[in-house]
N, C-alpha and C positions, 0 to 999 in steps of 0.2 A: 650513788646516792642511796641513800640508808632512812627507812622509817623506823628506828630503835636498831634489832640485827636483821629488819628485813630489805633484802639488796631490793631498791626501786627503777636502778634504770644504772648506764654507762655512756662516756665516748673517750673515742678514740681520733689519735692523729699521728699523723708520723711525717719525716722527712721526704718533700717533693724535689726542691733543691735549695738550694743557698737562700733563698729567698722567699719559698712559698712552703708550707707544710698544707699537708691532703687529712681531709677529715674523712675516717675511713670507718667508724661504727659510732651508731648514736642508736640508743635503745631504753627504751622505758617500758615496763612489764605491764601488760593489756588494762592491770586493774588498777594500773596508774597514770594512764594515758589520759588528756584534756586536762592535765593539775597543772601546766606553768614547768615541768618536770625537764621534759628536753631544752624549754628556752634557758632554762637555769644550768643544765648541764653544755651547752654550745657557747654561754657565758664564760664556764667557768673554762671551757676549753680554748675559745680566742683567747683570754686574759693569757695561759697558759704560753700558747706562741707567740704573743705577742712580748710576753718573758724573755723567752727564747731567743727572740730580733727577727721574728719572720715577718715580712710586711705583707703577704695575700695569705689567704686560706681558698682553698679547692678542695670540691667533693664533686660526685656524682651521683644519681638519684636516679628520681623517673616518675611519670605521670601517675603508677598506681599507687605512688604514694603519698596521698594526696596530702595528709597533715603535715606530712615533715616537708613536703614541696611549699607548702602555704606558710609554716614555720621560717625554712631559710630563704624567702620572698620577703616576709617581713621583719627580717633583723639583717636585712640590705644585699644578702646572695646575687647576683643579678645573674644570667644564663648567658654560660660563652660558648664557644664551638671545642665539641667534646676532643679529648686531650688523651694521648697516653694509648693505655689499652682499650677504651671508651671510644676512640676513636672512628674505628667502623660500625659500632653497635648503636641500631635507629633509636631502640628503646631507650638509650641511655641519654639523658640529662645533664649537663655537668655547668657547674655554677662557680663564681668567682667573688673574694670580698674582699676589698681592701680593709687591715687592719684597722684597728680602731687604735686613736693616736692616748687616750687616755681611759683611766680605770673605770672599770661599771660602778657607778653611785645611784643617786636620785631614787629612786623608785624601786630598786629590789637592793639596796645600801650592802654592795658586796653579798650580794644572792641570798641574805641570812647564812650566808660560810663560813664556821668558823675555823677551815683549815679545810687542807685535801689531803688525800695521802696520795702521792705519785708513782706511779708503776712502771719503770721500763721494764718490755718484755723480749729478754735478750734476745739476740738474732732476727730479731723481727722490727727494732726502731719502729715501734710504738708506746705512745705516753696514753697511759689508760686513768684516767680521774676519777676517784670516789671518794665523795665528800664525806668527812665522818658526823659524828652526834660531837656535839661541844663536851659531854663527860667521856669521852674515848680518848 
């Protein structure tokens, strides 16, 4: 996500299995953090797999992070029993959302989006999202 050419923040997700994609970085640079920035980019990232035909998304987190733990609590994340490599590790968190059956509208009318550009990053089956400026 872009303030003119200044990069604001990222997420990422990639293939968990046939069925779930793993939300593996979400980041907004310090002096853009509390703007609405991540809810807008995790937006644009469920709309993204749910493209795709993924019906859950999964990530994992952790208690020091407390905005982005408060963040995917309120746009419905619920906490399951850690998964994967997460598995044995106490600190880890790890959280589960079923898709969402229809488009973001209402209240942020398609995030003010007027496009993404999409980035697989070969060898690694990651889709990386940054929104551009409507004159780009």
């Amino acid at each position: 996500m872009y303030d003119d050419d200044i990069p604001l923040g990222s997420a990422s997700f990639k293939k968990y299995d046939n069925k779930c994609a793993e939300v593996k970085r979400v980041f907004v640079k310090e002096e853009y953090r509390y703007k609405g920035i991540a809810n807008k980019l995790m937006g644009l990232l469920e709309n993204a797999a749910r493209e795709q035909g993924y019906c859950y998304l999964i990530l994992e987190s952790g208690e020091p992070f407390v905005a982005a733990m408060a963040l995917y609590r309120k746009i419905g994340y619920k906490v399951i029993p850690n998964y994967g490599q997460y598995k044995d590790m106490p600190d880890s968190i790890c959280m589960k959302k079923k898709r969402r059956t229809a488009s973001l509208s209402g209240k942020y009318g398609f995030l003010y989006i007027t496009r993404a550009i999409i980035y697989f990053l070969i060898g690694h089956n990651y889709m990386v999202l940054a929104p551009c400026r409507k004159d780009v």
